[in-house]
C-alpha positions in Angstrom: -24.8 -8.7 5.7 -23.2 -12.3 5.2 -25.0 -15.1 7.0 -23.8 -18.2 7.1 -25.2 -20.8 4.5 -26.3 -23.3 7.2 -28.0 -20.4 9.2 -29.5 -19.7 5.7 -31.1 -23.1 5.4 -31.9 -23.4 9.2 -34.6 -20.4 8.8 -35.4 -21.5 5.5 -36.7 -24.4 6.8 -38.2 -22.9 9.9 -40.0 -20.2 8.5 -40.8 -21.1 4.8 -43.1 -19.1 2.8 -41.9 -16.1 5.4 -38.3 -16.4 5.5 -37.7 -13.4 2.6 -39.3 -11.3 4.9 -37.3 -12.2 7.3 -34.1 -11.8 5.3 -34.9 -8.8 4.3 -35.8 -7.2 7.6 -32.4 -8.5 9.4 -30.9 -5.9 6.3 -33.3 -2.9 7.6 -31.8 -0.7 10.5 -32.4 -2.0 14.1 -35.2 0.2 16.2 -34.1 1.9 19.0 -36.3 1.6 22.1 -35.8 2.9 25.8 -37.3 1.9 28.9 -38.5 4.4 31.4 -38.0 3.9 35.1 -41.3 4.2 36.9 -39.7 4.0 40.2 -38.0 8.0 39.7 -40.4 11.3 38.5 -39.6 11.8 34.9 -40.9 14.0 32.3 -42.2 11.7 29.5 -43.6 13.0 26.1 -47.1 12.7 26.0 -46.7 11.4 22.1 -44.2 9.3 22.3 -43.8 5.5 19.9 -45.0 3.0 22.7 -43.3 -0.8 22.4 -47.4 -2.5 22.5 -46.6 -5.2 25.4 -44.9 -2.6 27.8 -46.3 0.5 28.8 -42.9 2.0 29.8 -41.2 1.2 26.5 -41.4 3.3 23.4 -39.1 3.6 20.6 -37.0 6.7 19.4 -36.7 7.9 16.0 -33.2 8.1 16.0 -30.4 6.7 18.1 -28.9 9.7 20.3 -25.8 9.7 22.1 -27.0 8.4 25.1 -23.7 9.2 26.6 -23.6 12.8 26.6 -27.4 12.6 28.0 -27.9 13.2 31.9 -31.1 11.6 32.0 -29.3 8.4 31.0 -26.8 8.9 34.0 -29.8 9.6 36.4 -30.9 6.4 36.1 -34.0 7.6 33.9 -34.7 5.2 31.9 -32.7 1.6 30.1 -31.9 1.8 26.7 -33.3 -1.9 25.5 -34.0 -4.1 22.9 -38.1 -3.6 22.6 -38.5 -7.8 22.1 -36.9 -8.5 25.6 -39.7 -6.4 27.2 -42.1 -9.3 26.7 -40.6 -10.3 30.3 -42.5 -7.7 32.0 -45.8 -8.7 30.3 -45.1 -12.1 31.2 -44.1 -11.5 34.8 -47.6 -9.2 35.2 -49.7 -12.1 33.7 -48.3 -15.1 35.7 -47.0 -14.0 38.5 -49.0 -13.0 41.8 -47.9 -9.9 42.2 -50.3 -9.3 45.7 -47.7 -9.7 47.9 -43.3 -10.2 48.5 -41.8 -12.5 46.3 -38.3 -13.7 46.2 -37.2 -13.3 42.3 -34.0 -14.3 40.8 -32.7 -13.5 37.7 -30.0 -16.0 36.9 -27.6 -14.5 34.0 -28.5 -11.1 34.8 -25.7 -8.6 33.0 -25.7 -6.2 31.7 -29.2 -5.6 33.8 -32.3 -4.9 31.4 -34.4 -6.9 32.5 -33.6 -6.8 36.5 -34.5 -3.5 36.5 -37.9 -4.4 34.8 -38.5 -6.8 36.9 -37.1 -4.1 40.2 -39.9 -1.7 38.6 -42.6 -5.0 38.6 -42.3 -6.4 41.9 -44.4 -5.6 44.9 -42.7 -3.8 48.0 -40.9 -6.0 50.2 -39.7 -8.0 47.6 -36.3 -9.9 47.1 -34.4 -9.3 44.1 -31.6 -11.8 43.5 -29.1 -10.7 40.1 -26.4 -13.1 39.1 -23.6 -12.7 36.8 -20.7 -15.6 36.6 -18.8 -13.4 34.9 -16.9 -10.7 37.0 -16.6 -8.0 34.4 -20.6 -8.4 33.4 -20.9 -8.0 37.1 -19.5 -5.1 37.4 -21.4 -3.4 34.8 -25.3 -5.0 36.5 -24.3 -3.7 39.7 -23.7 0.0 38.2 -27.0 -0.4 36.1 -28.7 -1.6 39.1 -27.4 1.2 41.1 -28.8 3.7 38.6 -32.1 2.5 39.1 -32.0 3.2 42.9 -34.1 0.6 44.0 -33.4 -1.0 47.3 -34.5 -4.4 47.7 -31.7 -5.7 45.6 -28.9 -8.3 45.7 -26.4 -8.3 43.2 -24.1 -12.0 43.3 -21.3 -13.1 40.9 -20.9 -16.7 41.3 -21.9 -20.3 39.4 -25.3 -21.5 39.6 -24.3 -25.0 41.6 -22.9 -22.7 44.4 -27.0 -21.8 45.1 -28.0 -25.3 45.6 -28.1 -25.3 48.8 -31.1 -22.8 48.2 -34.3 -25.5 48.5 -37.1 -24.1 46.9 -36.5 -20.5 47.9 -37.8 -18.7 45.2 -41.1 -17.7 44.1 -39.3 -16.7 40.8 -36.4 -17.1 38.6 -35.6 -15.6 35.0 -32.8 -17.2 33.0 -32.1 -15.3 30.4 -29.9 -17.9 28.9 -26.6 -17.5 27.2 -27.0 -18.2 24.0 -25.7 -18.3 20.3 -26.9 -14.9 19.4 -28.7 -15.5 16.5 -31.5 -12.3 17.0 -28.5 -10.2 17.9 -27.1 -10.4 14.1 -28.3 -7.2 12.9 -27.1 -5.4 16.0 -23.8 -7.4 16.5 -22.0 -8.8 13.6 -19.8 -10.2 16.1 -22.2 -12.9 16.2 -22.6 -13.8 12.5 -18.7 -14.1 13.0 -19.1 -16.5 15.9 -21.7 -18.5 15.0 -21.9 -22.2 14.0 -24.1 -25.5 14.1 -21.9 -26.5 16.6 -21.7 -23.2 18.5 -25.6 -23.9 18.8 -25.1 -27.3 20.4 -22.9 -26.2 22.8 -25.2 -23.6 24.1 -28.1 -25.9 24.2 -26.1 -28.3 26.6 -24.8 -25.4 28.6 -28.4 -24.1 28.8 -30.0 -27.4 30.1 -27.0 -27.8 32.5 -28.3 -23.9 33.9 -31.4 -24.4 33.8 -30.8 -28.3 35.9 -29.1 -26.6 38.2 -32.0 -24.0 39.0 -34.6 -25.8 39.5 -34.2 -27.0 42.6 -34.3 -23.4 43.9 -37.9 -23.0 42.8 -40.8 -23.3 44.7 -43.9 -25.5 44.1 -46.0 -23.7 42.5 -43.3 -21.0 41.8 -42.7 -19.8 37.4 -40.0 -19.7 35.4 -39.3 -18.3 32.9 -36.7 -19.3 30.0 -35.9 -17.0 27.3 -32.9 -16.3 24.8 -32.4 -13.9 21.9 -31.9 -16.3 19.5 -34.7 -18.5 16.9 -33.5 -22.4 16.1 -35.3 -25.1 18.4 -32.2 -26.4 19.7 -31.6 -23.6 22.4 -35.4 -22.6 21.8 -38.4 -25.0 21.9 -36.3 -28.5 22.3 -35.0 -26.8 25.5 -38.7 -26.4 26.5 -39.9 -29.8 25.8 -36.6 -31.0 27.1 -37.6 -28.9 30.6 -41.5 -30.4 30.7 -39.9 -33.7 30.6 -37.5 -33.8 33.0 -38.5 -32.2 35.4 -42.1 -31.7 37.2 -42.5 -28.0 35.0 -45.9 -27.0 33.1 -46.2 -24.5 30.1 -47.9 -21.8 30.7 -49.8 -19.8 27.7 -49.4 -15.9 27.8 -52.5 -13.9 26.3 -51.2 -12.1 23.6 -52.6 -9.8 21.0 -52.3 -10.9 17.3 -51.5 -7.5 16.2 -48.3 -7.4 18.2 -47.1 -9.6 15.7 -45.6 -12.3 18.6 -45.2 -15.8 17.1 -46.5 -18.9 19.2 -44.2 -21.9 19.1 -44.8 -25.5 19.9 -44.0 -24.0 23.4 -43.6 -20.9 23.8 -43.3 -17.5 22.1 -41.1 -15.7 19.4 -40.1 -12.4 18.3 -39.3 -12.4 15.0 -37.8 -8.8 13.1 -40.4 -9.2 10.4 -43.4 -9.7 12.4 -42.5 -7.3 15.7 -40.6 -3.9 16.2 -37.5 -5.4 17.7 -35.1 -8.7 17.6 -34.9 -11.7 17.8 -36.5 -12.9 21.2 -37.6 -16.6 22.6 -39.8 -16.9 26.2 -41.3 -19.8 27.5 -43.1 -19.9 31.0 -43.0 -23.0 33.0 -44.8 -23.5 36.6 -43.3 -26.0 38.8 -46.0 -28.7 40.8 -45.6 -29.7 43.6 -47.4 -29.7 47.1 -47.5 -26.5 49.4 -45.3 -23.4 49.0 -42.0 -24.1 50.0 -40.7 -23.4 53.2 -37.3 -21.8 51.5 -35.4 -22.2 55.2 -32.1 -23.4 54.4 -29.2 -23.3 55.8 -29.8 -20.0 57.8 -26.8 -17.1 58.3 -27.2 -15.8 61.8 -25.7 -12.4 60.9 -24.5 -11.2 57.5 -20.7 -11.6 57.0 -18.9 -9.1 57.1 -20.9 -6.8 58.4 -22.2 -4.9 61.8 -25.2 -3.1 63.3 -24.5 0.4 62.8 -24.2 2.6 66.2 -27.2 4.8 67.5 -24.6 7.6 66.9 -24.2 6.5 63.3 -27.5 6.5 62.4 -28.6 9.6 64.0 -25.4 10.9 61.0 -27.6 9.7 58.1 -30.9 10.8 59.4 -31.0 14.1 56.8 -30.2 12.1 54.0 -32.4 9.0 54.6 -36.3 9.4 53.6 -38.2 9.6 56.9 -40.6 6.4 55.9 -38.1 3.9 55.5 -38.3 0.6 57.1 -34.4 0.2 57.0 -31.7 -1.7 58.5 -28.7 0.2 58.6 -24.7 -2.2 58.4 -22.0 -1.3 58.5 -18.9 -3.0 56.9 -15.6 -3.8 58.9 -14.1 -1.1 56.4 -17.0 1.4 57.6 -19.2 1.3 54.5 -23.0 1.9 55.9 -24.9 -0.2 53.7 -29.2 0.3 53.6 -31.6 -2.3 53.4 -35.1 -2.8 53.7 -36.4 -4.7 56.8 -38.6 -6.7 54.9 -35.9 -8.3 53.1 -33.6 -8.6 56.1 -34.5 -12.5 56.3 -34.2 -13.4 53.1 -31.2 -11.9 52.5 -29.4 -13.3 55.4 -30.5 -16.8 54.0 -28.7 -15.4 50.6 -25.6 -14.3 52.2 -24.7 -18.1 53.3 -24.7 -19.2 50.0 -22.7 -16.1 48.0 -19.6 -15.2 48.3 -19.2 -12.4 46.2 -22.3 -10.4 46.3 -23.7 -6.7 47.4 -26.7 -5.9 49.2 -29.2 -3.2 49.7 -28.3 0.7 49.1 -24.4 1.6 50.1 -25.2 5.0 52.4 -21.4 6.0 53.0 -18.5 6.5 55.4 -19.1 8.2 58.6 -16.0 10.9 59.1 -15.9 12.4 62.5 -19.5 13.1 63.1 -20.9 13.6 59.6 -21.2 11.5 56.6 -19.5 11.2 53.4 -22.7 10.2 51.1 -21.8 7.6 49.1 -22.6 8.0 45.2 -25.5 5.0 45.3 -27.4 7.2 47.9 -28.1 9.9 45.2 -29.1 7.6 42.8 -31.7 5.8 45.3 -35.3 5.6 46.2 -34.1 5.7 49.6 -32.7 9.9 49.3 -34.4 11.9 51.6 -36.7 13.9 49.3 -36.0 17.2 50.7 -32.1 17.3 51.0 -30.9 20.5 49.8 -29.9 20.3 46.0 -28.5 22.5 42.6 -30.2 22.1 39.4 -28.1 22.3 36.4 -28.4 23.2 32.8 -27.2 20.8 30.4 -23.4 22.1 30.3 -23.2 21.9 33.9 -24.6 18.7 33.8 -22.1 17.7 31.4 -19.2 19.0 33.5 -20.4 17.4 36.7 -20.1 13.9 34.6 -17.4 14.4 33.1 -16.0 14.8 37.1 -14.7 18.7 36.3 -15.8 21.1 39.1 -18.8 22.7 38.2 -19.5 26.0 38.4 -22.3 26.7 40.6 -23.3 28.6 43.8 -25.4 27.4 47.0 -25.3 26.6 50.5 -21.8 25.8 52.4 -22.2 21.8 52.9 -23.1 18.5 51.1 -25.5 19.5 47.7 -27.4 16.9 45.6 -26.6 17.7 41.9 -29.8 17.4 39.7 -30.7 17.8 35.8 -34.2 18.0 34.9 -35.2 17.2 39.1 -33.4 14.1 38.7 -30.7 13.5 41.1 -26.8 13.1 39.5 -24.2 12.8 42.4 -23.1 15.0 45.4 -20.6 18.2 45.6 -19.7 19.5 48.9 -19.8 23.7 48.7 -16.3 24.9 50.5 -15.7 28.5 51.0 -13.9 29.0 48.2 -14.7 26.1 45.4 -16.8 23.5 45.1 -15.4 19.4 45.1 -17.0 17.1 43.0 -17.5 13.5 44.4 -19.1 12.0 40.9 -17.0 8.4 40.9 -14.1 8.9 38.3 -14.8 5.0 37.2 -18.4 6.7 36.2 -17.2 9.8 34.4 -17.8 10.4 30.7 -14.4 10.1 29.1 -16.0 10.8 25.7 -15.1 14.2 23.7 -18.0 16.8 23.7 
């Protein structure tokens, strides 16, 4: 690995006596740690690595091809970076987690964290995911979909376009982009792109975010600031920069000295010599102020775009919707039936007026005739009736289904749920004399087996 020589001197100087350690560790294979998703009934090794500040991390010994692994496609767990799951630790120390919050996680893509945080929050909570970039955005909403949970909001648009969101949330992540710097072992891309000046361009572009975000918190409310990355600029400058500008506090974490976490000025640092994992920077802030924030904006009176669905339309979904859902059922002026939870029917009409590109809730399907075409997101859901008829494959079949070929299987005539190891893949419809598979082609694995 070639690092640049001012990159050289940079950690030099911040680390001293340590920095060969550190050297040396950036040469060392990267772990590889997955995330388990405690919202969906998985079989977990009783023996397995744990990451020490998150319960439903642990590393694997070797780096499988997660591709050709249903699990993966089920939504079972999040291959990510162990250092990054120091969110969830911070979230379930600061945060009050006793009732509905309104979170939003800025910079969201490719969707790690979000789904921590979908698998943190308390029910009836709002969950906000941004992505600028349309392409990122494409690939958080299909991670966030995996996850199945419901409460979600997935927007693609700049952060100024929010403003008119007054302290509406109780939370908001930015997971700031960054110059990369603790992705070098992972990515050489970013040894390649990297320069002092790179670094100064992010840290301007970071305080211009994080400006811009602000307003949208709460009194009282946290944020939190992190980048994978170590020099102060974009790190611990940032933080002081924040404390003075604005009415923010740091907040200390309680954290064990055997994880190996490094305290900053302000803040907290994952370092790959001192931690299982890369390099990772979070700093909590909480905003002061008096009372909690009202949050009412500029209020929607109905969601754009969409409709009420029908009596008749809902009485359609009733054997594929979990009988103990609080739900609102929409439906689109193209007839997609979109789910979502009553208790965040509010909030997310106060979202709605202030994104123009964004999904919402748990699409269900198109009603055809009298029945239902189940849409691909409803199989992956918390929201899936628990007893709809289903297949369970082996691993081949599995494969098949993914790879969008017609499996062969055998069951009822009708709409089938498609499971590997009781976790749900997609839908086939059982005709009289074959079987369709309705896996999305934009999902299917295109690799060779």
């Amino acid at each position: 690995m070639q690092l640049p020589a001012s990159f050289l001197a940079l950690m030099q100087e911040l680390l001293g006596s340590e920095a060969g350690d550190f050297f040396e560790a950036l040469s060392a294979p990267h772990p590889t740690s997955i995330r388990f998703n405690t919202l969906k009934n998985i079989n977990r090794s009783e023996n397995s690595d744990g990451v020490k500040w998150c319960s439903d991390g642990i590393y694997l010994p070797e780096r499988p091809v997660f591709t050709l692994d249903p699990r993966f496609h089920a939504g079972a767990y999040y291959v990510q970076e162990a250092s990054s799951m120091l969110i969830g630790e911070a979230v379930r120390q600061l945060a009050d987690l006793s009732g509905p919050l309104r979170v939003l996680d800025l910079c969201a893509a490719p969707g790690g964290k979000t789904t921590h945080l979908a698998s943190i929050l308390p029910a009836g909570s709002l969950l906000v995911a941004n992505e600028v970039i349309r392409s990122r955005y494409q690939v958080l909403d299909y991670n966030l979909t995996k996850w199945g949970s419901a409460n979600k909001m997935a927007t693609s648009q700049q952060v100024n376009q929010f403003r008119g969101l007054k302290s509406f949330f109780d939370l908001i992540l930015i997971d700031a982009p960054c110059s990369g710097e603790g992705m070098f072992r992972k990515d050489p891309q970013a040894i390649a792109e990297w320069s002092p000046e790179n670094v100064a361009r992010c840290s301007v572009r970071q305080q211009q975010i994080l400006a811009d975000a602000i307003p949208m918190l709460k009194p009282n409310g946290l944020l939190l600031y992190s980048t994978c990355t170590y020099n102060d600029a974009e790190n611990t400058d940032n933080a002081d920069w924040l404390q003075q500008e604005f009415p923010l506090t740091p907040l200390p974490l309680n954290l064990p000295a055997d994880w190996g976490i490094a305290e900053r000025s302000i803040g907290y640092q994952c370092y790959p010599h001192r931690v299982r994992g890369e390099g990772f920077y979070l700093a909590a802030f909480q905003k002061s102020g008096s009372g909690s924030g009202s949050g009412k904006s500029k209020g929607a009176k109905k969601f754009k775009y969409y409709q009420a669905l029908s009596r008749a339309g809902q009485q359609a979904l009733k054997r594929f919707i979990r009988p103990d859902a609080d739900l609102v059922f929409l439906e689109s002026d193209k007839g997609q039936i979109i789910a979502l939870p009553e208790a965040i029917r509010e909030d997310a009409l106060q979202m709605s007026a202030y994104s123009k590109y964004f999904r919402m809730g748990t699409p269900v399907g198109i009603i055809k005739g009298k029945d239902l075409v189940p849409d691909p997101a409803l199989a992956l859901s918390t929201l899936l009736h628990p007893e709809f008829p289903r297949i369970e494959l082996d691993r081949e079949q599995a494969i098949r289904f993914l790879r969008r070929e017609d499996p062969v299987v055998t069951g009822p005539a009708g709409w089938q749920l498609v499971t590997f190891d009781g976790l749900p893949l997609g839908w086939v419809k059982v005709l009289k004399n074959r079987v369709n598979n309705y896996y999305p082609k934009e999902w299917r694995i295109r690799m060779s087996v």
